[in-house]
C-alpha positions as CSV (number, residue, x, y, z in Angstrom):
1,X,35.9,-7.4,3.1
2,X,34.2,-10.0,5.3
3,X,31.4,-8.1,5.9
4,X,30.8,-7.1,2.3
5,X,30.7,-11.0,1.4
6,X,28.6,-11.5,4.1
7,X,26.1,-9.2,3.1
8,X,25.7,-10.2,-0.5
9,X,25.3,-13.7,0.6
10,X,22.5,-12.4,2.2
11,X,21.1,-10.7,-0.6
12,X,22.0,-12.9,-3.2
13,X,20.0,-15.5,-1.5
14,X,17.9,-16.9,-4.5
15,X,15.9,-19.2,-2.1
16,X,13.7,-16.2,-0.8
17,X,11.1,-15.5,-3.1
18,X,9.0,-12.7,-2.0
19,X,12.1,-10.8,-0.3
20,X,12.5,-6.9,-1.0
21,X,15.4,-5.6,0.4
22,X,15.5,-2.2,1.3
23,X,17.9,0.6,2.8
24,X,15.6,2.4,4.8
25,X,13.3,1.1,7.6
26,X,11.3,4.3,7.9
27,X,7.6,3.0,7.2
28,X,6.6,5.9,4.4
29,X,9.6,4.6,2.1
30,X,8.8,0.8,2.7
31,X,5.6,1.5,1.6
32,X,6.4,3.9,-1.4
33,X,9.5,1.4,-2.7
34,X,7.1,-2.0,-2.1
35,X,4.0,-0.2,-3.8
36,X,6.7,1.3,-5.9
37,X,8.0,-2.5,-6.6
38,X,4.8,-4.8,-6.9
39,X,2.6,-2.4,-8.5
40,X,0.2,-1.7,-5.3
41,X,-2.3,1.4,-5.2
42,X,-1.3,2.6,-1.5
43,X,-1.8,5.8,-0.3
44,X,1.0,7.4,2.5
45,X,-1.2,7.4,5.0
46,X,-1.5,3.6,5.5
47,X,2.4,3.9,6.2
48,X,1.7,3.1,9.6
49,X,-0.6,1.0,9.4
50,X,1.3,-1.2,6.9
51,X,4.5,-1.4,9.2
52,X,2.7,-2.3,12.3
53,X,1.3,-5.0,9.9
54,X,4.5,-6.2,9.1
55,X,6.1,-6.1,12.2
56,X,2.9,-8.1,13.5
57,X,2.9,-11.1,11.3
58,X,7.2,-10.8,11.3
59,X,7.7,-9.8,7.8
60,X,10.7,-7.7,8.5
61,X,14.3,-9.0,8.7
62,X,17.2,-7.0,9.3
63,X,20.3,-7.2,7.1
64,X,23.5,-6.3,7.9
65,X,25.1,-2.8,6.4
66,X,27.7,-0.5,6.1
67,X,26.8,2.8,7.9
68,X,23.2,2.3,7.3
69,X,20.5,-0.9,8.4
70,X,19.1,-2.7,5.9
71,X,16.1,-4.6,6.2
72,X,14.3,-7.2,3.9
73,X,10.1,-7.5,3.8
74,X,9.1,-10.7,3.3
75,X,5.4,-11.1,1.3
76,X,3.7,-11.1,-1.8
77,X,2.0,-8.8,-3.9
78,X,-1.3,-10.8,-3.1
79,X,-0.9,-11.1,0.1
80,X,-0.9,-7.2,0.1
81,X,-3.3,-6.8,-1.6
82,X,-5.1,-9.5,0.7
83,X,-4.3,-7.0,3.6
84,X,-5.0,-3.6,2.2
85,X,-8.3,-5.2,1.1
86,X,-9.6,-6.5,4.4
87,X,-8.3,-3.0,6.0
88,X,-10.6,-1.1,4.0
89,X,-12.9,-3.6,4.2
90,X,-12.8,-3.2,7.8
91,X,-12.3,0.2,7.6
92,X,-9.2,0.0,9.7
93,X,-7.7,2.4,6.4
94,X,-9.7,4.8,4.4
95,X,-9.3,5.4,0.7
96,X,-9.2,9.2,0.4
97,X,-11.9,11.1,-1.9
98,X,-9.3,13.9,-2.9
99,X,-8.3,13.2,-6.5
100,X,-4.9,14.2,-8.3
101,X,-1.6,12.4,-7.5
102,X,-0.6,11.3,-4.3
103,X,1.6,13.6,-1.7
104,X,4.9,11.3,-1.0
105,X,7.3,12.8,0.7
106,X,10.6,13.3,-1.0
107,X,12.9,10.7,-0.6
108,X,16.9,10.8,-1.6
109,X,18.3,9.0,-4.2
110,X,20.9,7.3,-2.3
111,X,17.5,5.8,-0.1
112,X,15.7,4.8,-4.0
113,X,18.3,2.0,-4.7
């Protein structure tokens, strides 16, 4: 019961704007549920990219969990944005010419909330 207090304290914290928290920490579903979130036109193949982002300017924090690690990202939709501009800017990420809908891989529903 301790640790289930202890963990909504964490998430209930109303003092971090700009936190997602998410169940997963594999970098294709942080980028699908924060694009998902925010309303950011991403494509999977940044996935990488994007997490190594993160990880380099520290926007990841681990949560405690039950059987599972949460993890919060900490950022804003414009600074996001700021980053997937200068990427393809810098063409560090490429926007891809195929058209249609985008090929995500197929995530659980226990991993969606």
């Amino acid at each position: 019961m301790r640790h289930l207090v202890a963990l909504s304290a964490q998430v209930a914290d109303e003092g971090d704007v700009g936190r997602i928290i998410l169940s997963d920490d594999d970098p294709e579903f942080v980028l699908y549920r924060i694009s998902q979130r925010l309303g950011l036109p991403v494509h999977p193949s940044w996935a990488s990219w994007f997490w190594s982002v993160l990880q380099q300017k520290q926007r990841i924090q681990p949560l405690d969990g039950l059987g599972y690690q949460p993890i919060a990202v900490v950022g804003s939709k414009e600074e996001f944005l700021e980053w997937i501009g200068g990427a393809v800017k810098d063409k560090t990420i490429e926007i891809p010419d195929d058209a249609g809908s985008i090929p995500w891989q197929s995530f659980s529903a226990a991993r969606l909330t």
